[in-house]
C-alpha positions in Angstrom: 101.0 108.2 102.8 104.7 108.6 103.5 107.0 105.5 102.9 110.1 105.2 104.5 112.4 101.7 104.6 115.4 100.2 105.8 117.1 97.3 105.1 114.7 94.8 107.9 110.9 97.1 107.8 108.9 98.9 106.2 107.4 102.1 107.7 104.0 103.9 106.4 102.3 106.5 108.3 98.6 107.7 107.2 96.4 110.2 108.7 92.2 108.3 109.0 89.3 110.6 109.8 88.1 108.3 113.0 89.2 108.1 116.5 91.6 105.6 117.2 88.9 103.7 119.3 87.4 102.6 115.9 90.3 102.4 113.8 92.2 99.7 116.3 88.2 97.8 116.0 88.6 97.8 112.1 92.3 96.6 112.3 90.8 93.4 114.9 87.3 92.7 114.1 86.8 89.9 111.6 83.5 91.0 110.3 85.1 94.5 109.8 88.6 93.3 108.2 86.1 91.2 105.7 84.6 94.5 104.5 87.5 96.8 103.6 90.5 94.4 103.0 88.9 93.7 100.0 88.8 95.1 96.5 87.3 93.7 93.9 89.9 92.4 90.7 92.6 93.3 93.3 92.8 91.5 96.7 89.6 89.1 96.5 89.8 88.5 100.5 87.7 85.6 101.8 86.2 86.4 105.7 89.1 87.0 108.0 88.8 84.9 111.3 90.6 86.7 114.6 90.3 86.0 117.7 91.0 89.6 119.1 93.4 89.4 122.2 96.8 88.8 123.2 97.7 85.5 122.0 94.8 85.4 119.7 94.9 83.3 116.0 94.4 85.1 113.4 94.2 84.3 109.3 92.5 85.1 106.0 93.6 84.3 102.5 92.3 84.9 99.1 93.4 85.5 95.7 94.8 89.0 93.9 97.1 89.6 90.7 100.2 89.9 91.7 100.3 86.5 93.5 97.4 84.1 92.7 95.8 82.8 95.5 97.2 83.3 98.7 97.4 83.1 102.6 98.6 84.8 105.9 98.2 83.8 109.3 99.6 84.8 112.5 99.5 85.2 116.8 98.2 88.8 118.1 101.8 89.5 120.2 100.7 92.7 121.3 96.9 93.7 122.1 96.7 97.6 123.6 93.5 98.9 122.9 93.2 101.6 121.1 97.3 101.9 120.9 98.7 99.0 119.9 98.3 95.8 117.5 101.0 93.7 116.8 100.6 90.2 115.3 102.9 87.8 113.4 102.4 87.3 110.1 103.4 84.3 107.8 102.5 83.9 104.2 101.7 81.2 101.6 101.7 82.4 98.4 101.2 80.6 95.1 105.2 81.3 93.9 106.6 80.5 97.4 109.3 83.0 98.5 112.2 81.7 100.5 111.7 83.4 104.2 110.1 82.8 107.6 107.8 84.7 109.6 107.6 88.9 109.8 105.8 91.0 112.3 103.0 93.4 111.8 102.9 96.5 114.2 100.3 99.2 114.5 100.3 101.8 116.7 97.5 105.0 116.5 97.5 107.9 117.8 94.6 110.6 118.0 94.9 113.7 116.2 92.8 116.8 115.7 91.3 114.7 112.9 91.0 111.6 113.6 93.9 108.7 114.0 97.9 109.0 112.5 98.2 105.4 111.8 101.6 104.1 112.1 102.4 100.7 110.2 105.9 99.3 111.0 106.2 95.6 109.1 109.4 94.3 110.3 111.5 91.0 109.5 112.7 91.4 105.5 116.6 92.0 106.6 117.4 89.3 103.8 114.7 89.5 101.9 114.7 91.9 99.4 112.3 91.0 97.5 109.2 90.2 99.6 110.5 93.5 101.2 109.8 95.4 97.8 106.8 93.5 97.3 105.3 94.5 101.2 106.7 98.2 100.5 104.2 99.0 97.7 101.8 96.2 98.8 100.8 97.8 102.6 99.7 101.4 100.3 97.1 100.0 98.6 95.7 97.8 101.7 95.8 100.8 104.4 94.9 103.1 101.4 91.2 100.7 101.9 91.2 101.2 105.2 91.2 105.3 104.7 88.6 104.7 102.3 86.5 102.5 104.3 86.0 105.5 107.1 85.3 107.6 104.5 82.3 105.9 103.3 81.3 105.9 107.1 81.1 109.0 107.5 
């Protein structure tokens, strides 16, 4: 996974062994978000409800180590199967952090491989700290998504 940030988003790009037609299903379908955005002792997800379309709810919570228990919710904004997935995302968090709503964007692209993933999670321009905290929080969650497809296969 390659990080890059700048002052507002933060940027990770991963390479999954599956065609984008099944990656963009595991980034919208709440029985398949249940299974691999969670890891045990880390980010205890409870079942993700999404209604997968534009304009669509979504929201999940749970409870992990760095911030107790925990919520995000959000509106699918953008809905381009298998290309796009944007949704906003807000965030309750035991030790509330002073800032509003972000936006999530994915956008896939088949390779020889499988999918290059691109994660762009915008909206932190002066918020430095739940910037930090997104910037090494999104490895570990799309690093469970890799992992996922490669206990699929």
């Amino acid at each position: 996974m390659q990080p890059q940030a700048n002052r507002d988003a933060v940027f990770i790009e991963i390479e999954i062994g599956a065609p984008p037609e099944r990656v963009f299903h595991a980034l919208s379908d709440a029985a398949e978000l249940s299974i691999w955005w969670n890891e045990q002792d880390v980010n205890n997800a409870r079942p993700w409800q999404v209604e997968a379309r534009l304009g669509g709810l979504w929201k999940t919570g749970g409870t992990s180590q760095g911030h107790g228990d925990w919520e995000t919710w959000g509106e699918i904004i953008e809905f381009d199967p298998p290309r796009v997935l944007a949704m906003t995302w807000n965030e309750r968090l035991d030790k509330p952090r002073p800032f509003g709503q972000t936006v999530v964007r994915y956008e896939l692209e088949p390779t020889a491989s499988g999918t290059k993933l691109r994660l762009t999670h915008s909206g932190f321009a002066s918020h430095r700290e739940a910037f930090d905290d997104y910037s090494k929080g999104w490895h570990p969650v799309l690093g469970m998504l890799r992992d996922y497809f490669v206990t699929l296969s």
